[in-house]
C-alpha positions in Angstrom: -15.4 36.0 18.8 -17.7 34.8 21.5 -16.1 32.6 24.8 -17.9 29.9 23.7 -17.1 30.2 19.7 -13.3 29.9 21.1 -13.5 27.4 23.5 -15.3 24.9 20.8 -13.1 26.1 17.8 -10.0 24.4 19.8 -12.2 21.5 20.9 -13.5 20.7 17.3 -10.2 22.0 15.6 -7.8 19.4 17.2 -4.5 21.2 15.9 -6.0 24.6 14.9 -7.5 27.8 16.6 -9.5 30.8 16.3 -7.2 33.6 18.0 -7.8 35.0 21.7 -11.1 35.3 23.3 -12.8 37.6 25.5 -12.8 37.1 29.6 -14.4 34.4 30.3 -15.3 35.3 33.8 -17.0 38.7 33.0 -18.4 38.1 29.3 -22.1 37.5 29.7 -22.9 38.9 33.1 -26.3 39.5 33.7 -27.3 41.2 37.4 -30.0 41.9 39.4 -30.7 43.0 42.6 -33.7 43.8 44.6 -33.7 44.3 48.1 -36.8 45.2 50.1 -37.0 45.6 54.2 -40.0 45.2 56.6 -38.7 45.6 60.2 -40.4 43.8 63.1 -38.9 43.9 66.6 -39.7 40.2 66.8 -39.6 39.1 63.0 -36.7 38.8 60.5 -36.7 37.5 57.1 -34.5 38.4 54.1 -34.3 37.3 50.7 -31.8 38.2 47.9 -31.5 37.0 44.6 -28.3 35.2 43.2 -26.2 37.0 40.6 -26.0 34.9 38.0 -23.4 35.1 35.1 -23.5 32.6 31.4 -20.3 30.9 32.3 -19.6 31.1 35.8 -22.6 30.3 38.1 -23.1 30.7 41.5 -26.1 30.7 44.6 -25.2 30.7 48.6 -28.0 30.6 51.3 -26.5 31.1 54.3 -26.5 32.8 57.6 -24.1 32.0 61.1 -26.8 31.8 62.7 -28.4 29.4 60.6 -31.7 32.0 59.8 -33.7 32.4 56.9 -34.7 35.6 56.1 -36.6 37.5 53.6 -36.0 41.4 53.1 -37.3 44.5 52.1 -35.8 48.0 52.1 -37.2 51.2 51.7 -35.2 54.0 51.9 -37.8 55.5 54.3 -39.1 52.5 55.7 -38.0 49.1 57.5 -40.1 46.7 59.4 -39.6 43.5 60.6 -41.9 41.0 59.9 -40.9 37.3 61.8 -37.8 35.0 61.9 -37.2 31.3 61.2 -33.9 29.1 61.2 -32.8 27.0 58.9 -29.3 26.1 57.0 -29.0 24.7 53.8 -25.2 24.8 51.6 -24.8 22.8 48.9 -21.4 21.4 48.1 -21.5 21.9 44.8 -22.7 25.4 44.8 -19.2 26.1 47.2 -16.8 24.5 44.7 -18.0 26.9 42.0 -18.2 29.7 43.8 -15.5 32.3 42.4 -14.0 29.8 40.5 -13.1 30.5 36.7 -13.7 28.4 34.0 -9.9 27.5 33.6 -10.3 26.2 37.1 -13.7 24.2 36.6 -11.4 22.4 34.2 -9.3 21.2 36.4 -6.4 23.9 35.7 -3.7 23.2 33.2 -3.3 19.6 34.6 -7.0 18.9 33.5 -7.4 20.4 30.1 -4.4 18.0 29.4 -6.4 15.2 30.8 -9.8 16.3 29.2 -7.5 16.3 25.6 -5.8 13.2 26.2 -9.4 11.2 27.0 -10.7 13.2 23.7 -7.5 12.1 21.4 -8.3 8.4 22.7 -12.0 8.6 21.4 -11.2 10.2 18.0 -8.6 7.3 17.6 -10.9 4.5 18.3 -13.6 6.0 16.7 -13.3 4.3 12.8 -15.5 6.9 11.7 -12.9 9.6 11.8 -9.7 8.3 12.7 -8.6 7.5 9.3 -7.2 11.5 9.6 -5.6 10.9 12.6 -3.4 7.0 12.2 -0.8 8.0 9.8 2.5 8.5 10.8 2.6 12.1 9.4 0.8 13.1 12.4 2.2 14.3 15.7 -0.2 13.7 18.4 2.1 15.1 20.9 2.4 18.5 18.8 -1.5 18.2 18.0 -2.2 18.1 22.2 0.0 20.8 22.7 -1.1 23.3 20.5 -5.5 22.5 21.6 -4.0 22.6 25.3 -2.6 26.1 24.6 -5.4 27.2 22.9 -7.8 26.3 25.6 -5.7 27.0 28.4 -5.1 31.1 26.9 -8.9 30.9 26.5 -10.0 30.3 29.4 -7.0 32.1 31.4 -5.0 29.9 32.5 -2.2 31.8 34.0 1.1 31.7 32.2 -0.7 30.1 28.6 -0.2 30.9 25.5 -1.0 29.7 22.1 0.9 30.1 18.5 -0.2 27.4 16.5 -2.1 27.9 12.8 -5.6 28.9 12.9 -8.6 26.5 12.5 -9.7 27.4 8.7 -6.0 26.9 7.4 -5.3 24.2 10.1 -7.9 22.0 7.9 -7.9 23.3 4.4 -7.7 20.6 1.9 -9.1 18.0 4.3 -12.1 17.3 2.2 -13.8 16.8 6.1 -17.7 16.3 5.6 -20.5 17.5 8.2 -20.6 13.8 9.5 -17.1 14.0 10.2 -17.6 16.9 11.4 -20.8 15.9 13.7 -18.5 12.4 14.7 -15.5 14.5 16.0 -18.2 17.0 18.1 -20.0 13.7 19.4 -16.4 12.4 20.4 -15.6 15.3 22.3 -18.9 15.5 24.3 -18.5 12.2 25.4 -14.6 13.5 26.7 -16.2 16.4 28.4 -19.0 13.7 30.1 -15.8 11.5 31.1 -13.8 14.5 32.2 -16.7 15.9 34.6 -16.0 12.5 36.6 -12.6 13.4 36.9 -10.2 16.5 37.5 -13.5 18.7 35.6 -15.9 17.7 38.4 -16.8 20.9 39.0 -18.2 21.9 35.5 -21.3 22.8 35.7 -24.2 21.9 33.0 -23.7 25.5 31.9 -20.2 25.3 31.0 -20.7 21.7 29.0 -24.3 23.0 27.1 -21.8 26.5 26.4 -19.4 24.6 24.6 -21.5 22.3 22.7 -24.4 24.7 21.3 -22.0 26.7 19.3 -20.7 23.6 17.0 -22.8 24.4 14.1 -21.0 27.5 14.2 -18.0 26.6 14.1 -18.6 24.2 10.7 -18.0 27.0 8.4 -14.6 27.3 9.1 -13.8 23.2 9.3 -16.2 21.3 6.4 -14.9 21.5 2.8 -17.8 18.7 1.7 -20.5 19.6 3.4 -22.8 16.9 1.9 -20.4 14.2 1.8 -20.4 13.7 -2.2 -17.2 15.4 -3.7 -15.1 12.1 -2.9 -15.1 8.5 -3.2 -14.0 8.3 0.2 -17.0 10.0 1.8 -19.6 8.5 -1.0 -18.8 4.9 -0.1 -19.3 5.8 3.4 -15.4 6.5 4.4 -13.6 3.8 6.3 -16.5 1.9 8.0 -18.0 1.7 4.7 -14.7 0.0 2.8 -13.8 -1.8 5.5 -17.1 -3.7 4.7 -16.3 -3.5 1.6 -13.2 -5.8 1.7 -14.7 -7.4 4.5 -13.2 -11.3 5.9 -13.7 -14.7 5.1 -17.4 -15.3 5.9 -18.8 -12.1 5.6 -20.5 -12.8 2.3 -20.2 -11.4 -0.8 -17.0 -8.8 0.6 -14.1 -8.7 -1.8 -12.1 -11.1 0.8 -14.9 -13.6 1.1 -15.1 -13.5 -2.7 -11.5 -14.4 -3.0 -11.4 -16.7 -0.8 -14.7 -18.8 -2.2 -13.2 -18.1 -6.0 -11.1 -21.8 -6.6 -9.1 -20.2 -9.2 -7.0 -18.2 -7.1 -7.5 -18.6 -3.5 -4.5 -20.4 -3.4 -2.2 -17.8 -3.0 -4.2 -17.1 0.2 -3.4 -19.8 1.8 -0.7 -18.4 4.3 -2.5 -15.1 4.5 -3.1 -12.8 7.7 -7.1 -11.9 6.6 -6.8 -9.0 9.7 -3.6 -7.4 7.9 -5.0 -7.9 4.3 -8.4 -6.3 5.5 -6.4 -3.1 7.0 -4.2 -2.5 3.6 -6.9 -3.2 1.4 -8.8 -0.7 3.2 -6.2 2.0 3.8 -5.6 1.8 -0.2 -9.0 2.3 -1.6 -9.1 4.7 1.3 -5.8 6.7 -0.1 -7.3 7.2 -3.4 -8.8 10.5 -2.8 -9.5 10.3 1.3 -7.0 11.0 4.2 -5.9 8.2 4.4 -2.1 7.0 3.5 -1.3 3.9 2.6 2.3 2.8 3.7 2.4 5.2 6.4 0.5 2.9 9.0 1.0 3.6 13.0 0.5 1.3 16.1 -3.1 0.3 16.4 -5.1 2.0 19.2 -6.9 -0.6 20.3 -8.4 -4.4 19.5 -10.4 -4.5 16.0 -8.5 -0.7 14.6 -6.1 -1.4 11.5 -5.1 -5.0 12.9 -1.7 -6.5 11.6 -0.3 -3.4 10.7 2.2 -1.0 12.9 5.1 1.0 12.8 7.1 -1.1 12.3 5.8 -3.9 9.8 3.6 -1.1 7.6 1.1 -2.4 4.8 4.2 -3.2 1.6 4.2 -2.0 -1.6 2.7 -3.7 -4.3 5.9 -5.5 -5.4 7.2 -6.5 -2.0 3.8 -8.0 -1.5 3.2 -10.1 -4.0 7.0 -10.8 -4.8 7.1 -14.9 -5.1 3.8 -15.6 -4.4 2.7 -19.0 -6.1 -0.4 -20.8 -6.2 0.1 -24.5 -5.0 -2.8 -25.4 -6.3 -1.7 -25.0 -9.7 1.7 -26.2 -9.4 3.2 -23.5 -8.1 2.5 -21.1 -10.9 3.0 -17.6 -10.2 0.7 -15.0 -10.5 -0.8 -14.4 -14.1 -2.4 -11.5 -15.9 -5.6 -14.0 -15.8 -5.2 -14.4 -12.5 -5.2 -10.7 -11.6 -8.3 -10.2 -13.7 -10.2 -12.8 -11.8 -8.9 -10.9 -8.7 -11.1 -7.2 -10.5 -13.5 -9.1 -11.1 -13.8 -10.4 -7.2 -13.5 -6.9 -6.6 -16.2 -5.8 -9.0 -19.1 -8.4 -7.5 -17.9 -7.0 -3.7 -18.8 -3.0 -5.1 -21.6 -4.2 -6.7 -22.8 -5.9 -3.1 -22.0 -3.2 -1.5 -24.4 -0.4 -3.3 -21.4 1.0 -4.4 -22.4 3.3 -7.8 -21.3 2.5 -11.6 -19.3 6.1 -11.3 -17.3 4.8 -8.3 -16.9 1.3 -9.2 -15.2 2.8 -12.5 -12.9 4.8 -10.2 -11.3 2.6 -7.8 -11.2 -0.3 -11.1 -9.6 2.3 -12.8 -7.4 2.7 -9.7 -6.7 -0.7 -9.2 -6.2 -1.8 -12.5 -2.7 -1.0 -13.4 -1.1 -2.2 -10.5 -1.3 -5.3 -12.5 2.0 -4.7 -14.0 3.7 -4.5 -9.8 1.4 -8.3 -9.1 1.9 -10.9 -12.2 5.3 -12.4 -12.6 5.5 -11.0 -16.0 4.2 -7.6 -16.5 4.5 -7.6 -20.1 1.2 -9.7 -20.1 -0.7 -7.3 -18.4 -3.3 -5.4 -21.0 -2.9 -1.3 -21.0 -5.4 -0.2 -18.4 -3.2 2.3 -17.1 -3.9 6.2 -18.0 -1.5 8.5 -19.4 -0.3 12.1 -19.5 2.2 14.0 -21.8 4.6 16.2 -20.5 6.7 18.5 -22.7 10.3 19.4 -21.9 11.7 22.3 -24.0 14.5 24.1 -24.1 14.7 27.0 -26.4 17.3 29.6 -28.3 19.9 27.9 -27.1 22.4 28.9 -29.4 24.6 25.7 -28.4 27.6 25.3 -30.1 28.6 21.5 -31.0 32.3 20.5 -30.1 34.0 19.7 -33.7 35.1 16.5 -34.4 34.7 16.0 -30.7 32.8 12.6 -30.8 34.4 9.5 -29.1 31.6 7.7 -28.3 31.2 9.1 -24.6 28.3 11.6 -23.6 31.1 13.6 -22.4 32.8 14.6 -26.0 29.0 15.7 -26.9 26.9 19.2 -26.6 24.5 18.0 -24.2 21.2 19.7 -23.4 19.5 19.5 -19.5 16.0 19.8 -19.7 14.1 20.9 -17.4 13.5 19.3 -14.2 10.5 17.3 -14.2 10.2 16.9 -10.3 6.0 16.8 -10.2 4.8 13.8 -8.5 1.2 13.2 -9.6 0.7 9.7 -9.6 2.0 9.3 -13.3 5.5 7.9 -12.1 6.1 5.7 -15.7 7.7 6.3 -18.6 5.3 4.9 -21.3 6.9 6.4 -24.5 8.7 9.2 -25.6 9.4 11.9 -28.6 12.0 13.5 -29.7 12.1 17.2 -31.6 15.4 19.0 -32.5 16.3 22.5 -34.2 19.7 22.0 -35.0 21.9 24.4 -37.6 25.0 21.8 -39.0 26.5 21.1 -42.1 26.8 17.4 -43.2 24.3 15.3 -41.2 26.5 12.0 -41.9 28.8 13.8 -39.0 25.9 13.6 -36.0 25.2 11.5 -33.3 22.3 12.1 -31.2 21.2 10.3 -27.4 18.9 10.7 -25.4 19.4 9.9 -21.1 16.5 9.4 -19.2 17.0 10.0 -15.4 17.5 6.1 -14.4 21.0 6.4 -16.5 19.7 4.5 -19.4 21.0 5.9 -23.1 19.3 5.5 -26.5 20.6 6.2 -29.9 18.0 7.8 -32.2 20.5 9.3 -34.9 23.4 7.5 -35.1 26.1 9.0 -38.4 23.1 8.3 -41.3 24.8 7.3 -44.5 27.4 6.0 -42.3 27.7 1.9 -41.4 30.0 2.4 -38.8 31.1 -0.8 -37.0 32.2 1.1 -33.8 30.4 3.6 -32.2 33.7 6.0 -31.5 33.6 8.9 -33.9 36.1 7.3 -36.2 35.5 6.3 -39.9 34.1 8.6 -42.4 31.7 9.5 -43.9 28.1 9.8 -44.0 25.5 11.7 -45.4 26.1 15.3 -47.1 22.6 17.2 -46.5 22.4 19.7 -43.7 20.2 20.2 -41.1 18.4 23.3 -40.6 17.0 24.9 -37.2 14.1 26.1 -39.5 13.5 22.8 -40.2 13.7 20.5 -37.2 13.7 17.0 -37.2 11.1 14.6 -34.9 11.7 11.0 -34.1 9.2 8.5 -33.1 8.8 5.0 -32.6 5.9 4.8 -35.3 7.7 7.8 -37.6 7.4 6.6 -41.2 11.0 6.6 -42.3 14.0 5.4 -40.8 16.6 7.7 -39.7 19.6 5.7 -41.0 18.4 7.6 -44.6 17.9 10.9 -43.7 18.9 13.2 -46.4 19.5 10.3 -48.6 17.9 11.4 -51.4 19.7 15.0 -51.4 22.7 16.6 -52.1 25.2 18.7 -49.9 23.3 22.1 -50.7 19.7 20.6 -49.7 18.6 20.1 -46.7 17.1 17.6 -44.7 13.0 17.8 -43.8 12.8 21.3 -46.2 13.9 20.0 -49.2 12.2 16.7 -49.5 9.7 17.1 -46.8 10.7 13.8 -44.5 10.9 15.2 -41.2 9.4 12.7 -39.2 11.7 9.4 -38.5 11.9 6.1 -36.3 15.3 5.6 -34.3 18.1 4.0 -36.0 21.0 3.4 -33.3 23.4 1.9 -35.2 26.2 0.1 -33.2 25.4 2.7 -30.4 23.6 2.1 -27.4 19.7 1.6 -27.8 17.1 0.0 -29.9 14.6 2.5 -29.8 12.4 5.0 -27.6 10.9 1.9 -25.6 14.1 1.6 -24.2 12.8 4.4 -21.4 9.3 2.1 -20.9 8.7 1.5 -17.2 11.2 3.4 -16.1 11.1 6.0 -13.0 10.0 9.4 -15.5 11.0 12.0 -13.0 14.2 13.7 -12.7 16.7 14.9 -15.0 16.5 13.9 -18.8 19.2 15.3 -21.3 19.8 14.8 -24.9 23.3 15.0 -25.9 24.9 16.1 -29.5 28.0 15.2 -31.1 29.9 15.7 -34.3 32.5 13.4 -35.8 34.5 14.9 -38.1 36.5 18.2 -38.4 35.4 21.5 -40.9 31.5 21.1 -40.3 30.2 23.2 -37.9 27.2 23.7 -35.7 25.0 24.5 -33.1 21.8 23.4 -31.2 19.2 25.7 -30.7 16.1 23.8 -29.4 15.2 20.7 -28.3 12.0 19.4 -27.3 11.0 16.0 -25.4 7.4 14.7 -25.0 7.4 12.2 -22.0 4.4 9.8 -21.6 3.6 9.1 -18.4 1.7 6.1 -17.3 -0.3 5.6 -13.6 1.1 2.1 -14.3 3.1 0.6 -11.4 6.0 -1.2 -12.1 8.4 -3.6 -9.7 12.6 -2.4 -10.1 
């Protein structure tokens, strides 16, 4: 890799590298000499040409004497040919002289200074800085590890550099070629500031060496290169929705469309329109861009995500709408109408803004279920949300069920852990579940079945069919006589079309229940047991650990589980605890 190609990788790369360079006092050397003598006995004059070398450039005229000459040499000839005086050093040309690049910097002490000045741009600079103000980041580390890279490429004595390298340093970024040509601009502008300072002996050179190999360096940084695989970048990143949601005034922003819409601009009243326009921003902005919303940092300066800081971060969706009323309606809290009229606020400001039907679709859809986390009563919300499945099995299992072990507790049952569903995705609520078992046992009348979700709540969804037992303890006998079959297993759903209080009702004690009369599909039926039905789990936190639990009632009928399987829907609904 080329001196330059290193020195800009670090510069561009922020926390990332390229590896070790070559000698940047050698690499590039071009030079020439001629010398020619004419000898006069009352004429001198000498010229020679100045080495010159790509990154370290040098030229001295000068004589003790304070004469000019110009020279010619021939092995077999010398004649001089007249003499003149005149001295001329420039300054600048001394300071350079010898020097190496590391030095021209201003040592250690100014590649720290040049970094520092170049962190400050990127951080005021809206365009890009959405990467950079979240508290995930550590500046300090981030100046250490460009600092190292620099100072080993450039030699500064005693430097070295370990941090990742550029292309893995920035996978996953999603960074476009504008960001890409906004960072490079920023850090021109740090080497122009840093030539008045501790760098004022960089030469144009050195600066024009650094900055014509960016293009090169792209490659290893952009993901997008036209700015099109996000909405971030297609709405034109964070100066663009910052416009978007604008203020009170700028007309026809989602703000000043709120705050002119009657209806609802009551609950605005007491608002900070700086803070609102910051979280506003950073949550469109955290739908598929880099930034994070919750995780705000001290501001860098006046006008850069005002009202937010370390300290009083942008609130979740609950916290910040928790007892907001609208005094211009009595008081009334927030209402499912009231949040549509807020979409549809939101809908004129994309539309104002040029922002495309595909987009406007994608941060509604976005948007849209947090309705459940803003109105006082999210049960009035409509089902805008999107949902996933997830199925947790476990199989040949083999898993005896304790005999006449029941009391009533999960404890006296067989219980089944399923496997951990730890994936955050963005689907964090339950929105309905399904049950499926394959269970070998004698005398269905004898089983209880629960299921327990992760948050601790238990449903019943077989509770001793046949059996109307007034306590649910394990006590009284005795229910239905069919069997259960693992061949055979047995489903239950909210919208199953028979009701699991009658399974095997029509069968005798040799049949059995789902292959013999071909009802294997039931809705819950707790009983007096905990529960009502598979609702119970709606809204609930879905990660975590879910197990369904097995127990038998009375003694001489035996059995065992072997498989269960549990289908959780998962909803990008938000919902308040």
């Amino acid at each position: 890799m080329s001196t330059r190609a290193v020195l800009i990788c670090a510069a561009l790369g922020l926390a990332a590298a390229c590896g070790g360079g070559d000698d940047l006092t050698t690499t590039g050397v071009e030079t020439e000499t001629e010398t020619e003598t004419e000898t006069d006995p009352s004429t001198t004059e000498g010229t020679t040409e100045p080495t010159t070398t790509l990154l370290t450039t040098s030229t001295t005229s000068t004589d003790p004497t304070t004469t000019e000459t110009e020279t010619e040499t021939d092995p077999s000839e010398t004649e001089t040919v007249g003499s003149e005086t005149d001295t001329e050093t420039s300054e600048s040309e001394s300071d350079t002289e010898g020097a190496t690049l590391c030095e021209r910097l201003g040592g250690v002490d100014g590649i720290a200074a040049l970094h520092d000045g170049f962190l400050g741009r990127v951080l005021s600079d809206q365009r890009i800085n959405g990467y950079f103000l979240n508290d995930d980041v550590d500046a300090a580390a981030l100046l250490s590890c460009l600092n190292d890279q620099i100072g080993e490429a450039v030699e500064c004595p005693g430097v070295t550099y370990g941090c990742q390298d550029m292309l893995a340093a920035h996978a996953g970024l999603g960074i476009s070629t504008q960001d890409f040509n906004d960072l490079a601009e920023d850090y021109s502008l740090a080497l122009d500031d840093h030539e008045g300072g501790l760098g004022h002996a960089l030469t144009p050179e050195d600066k024009a060496a650094v900055l014509d190999v960016l293009a090169g360096m792209a490659g290893d940084i952009v993901e997008d290169a036209a700015g099109d695989q996000t909405i971030y970048q297609r709405v034109g990143r964070k100066p663009g929705i910052l416009a978007l949601v604008g203020a009170p005034g700028e007309d026809g922003s989602f703000i000043d469309n709120v705050a002119n819409d009657a209806a609802i601009n009551g609950f605005f009243y007491a608002t900070d329109f700086g803070r609102l326009n910051t979280c506003l921003m950073r949550q469109i902005a955290a739908l598929d861009g880099p930034v994070k919303y919750g995780a705000e940092v001290d501001s860098p300066g006046p006008g850069i995500d005002e009202g937010v800081d370390a300290l009083m971060k942008c609130l979740d969706m609950c916290g910040a709408h928790a007892d907001l009323t609208n005094p211009d309606n009595g008081d009334a809290p927030i209402t499912a109408d009231d949040f549509s009229l807020l979409m549809t606020d939101l809908s004129d400001a994309m539309v104002t803004a040029g922002v495309s039907a595909e987009d406007q679709l994608a941060i509604g859809g976005a948007m849209a279920p947090l309705c459940t986390a803003i109105v006082a009563d999210p049960g009035t919300c409509p089902d805008l949300g999107a949902t996933k499945d997830v199925v947790l099995e476990a199989l040949d299992l083999n898993f005896d069920i304790p005999d006449d072990g029941y009391d009533g507790s999960l404890e006296s049952m067989a219980c089944v852990n399923l496997p951990l569903m730890n994936e955050n995705d963005g689907y964090d609520a339950v929105a309905g579940v399904s049950l499926t078992v394959a269970i070998d046992h004698t005398w269905v009348g004898d089983l209880v079945i629960k299921i327990e979700s992760p948050s601790g709540t238990v449903t019943t969804p077989l509770s001793r069919p046949g059996l109307l037992e007034p306590v649910d303890d394990g006590v009284d006998c005795c229910g239905d006589t069919s069997n259960l079959s693992a061949a055979a297993p047995i489903t239950f759903v909210n919208d199953g079309p028979d009701d699991a209080e009658l399974i095997g009702a029509d069968l005798t004690s040799n049949q059995i229940a789902c292959a013999d009369d071909q009802k294997c599909e039931y809705f819950p039926n707790a009983g007096n047991a905990p529960g009502v039905d598979l609702d119970d789990f709606d809204a609930e936190d879905a990660y975590g650990l879910w197990r369904v639990c097995v127990g038998d009632s009375t003694n001489m009928d035996t059995g065992v589980i072997q498989a269960v399987s549990l289908t959780v829907t998962k909803s990008n609904m938000v919902y308040c605890d």
